[in-house]
N, C-alpha and C positions, 0 to 999 in steps of 0.2 A: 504494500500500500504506500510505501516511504517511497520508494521508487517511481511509482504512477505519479504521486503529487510532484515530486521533484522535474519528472517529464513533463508533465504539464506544465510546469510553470516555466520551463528552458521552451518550451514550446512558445507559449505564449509571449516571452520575451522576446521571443525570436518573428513573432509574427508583428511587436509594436514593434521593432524596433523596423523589417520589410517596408511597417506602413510609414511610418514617422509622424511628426506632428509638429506643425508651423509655433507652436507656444515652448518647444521643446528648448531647453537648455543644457549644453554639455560642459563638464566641469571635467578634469585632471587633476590624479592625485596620486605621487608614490607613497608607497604605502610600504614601509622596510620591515614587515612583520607578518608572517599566517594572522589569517583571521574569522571570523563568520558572519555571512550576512546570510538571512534567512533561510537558518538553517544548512549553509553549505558553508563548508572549509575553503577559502579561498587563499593561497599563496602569494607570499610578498610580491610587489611587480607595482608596474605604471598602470593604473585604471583609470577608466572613463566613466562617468557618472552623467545620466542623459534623464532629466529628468519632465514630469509635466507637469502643468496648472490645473490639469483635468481634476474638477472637484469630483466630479462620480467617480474616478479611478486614481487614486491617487497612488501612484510608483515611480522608484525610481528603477533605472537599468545598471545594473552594473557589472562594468566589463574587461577583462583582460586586458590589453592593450596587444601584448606575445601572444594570447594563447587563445585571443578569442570568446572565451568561457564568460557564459553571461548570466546572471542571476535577475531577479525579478525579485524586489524590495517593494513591499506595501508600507507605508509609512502613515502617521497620524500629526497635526499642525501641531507647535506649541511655542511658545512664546522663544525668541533667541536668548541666550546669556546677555549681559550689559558689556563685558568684557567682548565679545564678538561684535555686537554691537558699535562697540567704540571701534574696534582695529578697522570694520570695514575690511576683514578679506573672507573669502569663500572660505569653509571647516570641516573637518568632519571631527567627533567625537567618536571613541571607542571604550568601552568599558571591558580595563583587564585584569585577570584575576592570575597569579603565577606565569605561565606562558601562553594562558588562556584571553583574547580579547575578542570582543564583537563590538559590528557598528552599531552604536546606538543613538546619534542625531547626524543631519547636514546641515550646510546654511550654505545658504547662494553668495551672500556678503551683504543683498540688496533688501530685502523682505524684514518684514518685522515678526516673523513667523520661523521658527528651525521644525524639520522634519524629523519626527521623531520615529526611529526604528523600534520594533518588539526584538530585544535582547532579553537573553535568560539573567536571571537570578545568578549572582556570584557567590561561590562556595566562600566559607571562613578559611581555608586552607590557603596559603601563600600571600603575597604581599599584591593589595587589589591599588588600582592604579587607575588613573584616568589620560589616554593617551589624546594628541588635537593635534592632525595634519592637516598643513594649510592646501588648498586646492586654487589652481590657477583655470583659466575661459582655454578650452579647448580651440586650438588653432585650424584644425584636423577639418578638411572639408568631406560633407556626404556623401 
């Protein structure tokens, strides 16, 4: 059943990202760590982050850069940090626990709103950590 949903959702990423979408925003960000985004292990590397304003479907895409591999992020609005806020640069947040991190917000740099990811629960085990790479405007044409 893990398998089915996972294929679907590579599916489905694969068919927004076919269609594309004019409100669509792509952001750049290395990322020097494994990590997980909904529910997949994704590998240190350059990813791209392509996201949309669609309130009925709110996701972002997130993708390899080398390997191609792309994940499908449901995300929910919430207000940015004030500290993001101020710097004015695109972010991502990660919540890490030992050698364990997932993403858990973005931020465009521009909105008054950061997107918040569904990340698990961090065990009491190892030293828990809050990681913030900055993300640059994807120069990369379609």
């Amino acid at each position: 059943m893990k398998q089915l949903t996972l294929k679907s959702m590579l599916a489905a990423a694969v068919v927004v990202l076919a269609a594309g979408s004019a409100s669509a925003q792509t952001l750049k960000a290395d990322i020097p760590f494994t990590f997980h985004a909904a529910g997949v292990t994704m590998p240190a590397g350059t990813y791209e982050l392509r996201t949309s304003s669609s309130r009925t479907s709110p996701y972002v895409i997130i993708r390899n850069s080398d390997s191609h591999n792309s994940v499908l992020a449901m995300y929910a609005l919430a207000n940015a940090p004030n500290d993001w806020r101020i710097r004015v640069e695109p972010m991502l947040r990660f919540q890490c626990n030992g050698g364990y991190c997932a993403l858990s917000e973005a931020w465009s740099g521009a909105a008054s709103s950061v997107l918040r990811f569904n990340a698990p629960k961090l065990g009491h085990d190892g030293d828990t950590r809050i990681a913030e790479i900055r993300m640059t405007m994807s120069t990369k044409a379609d």
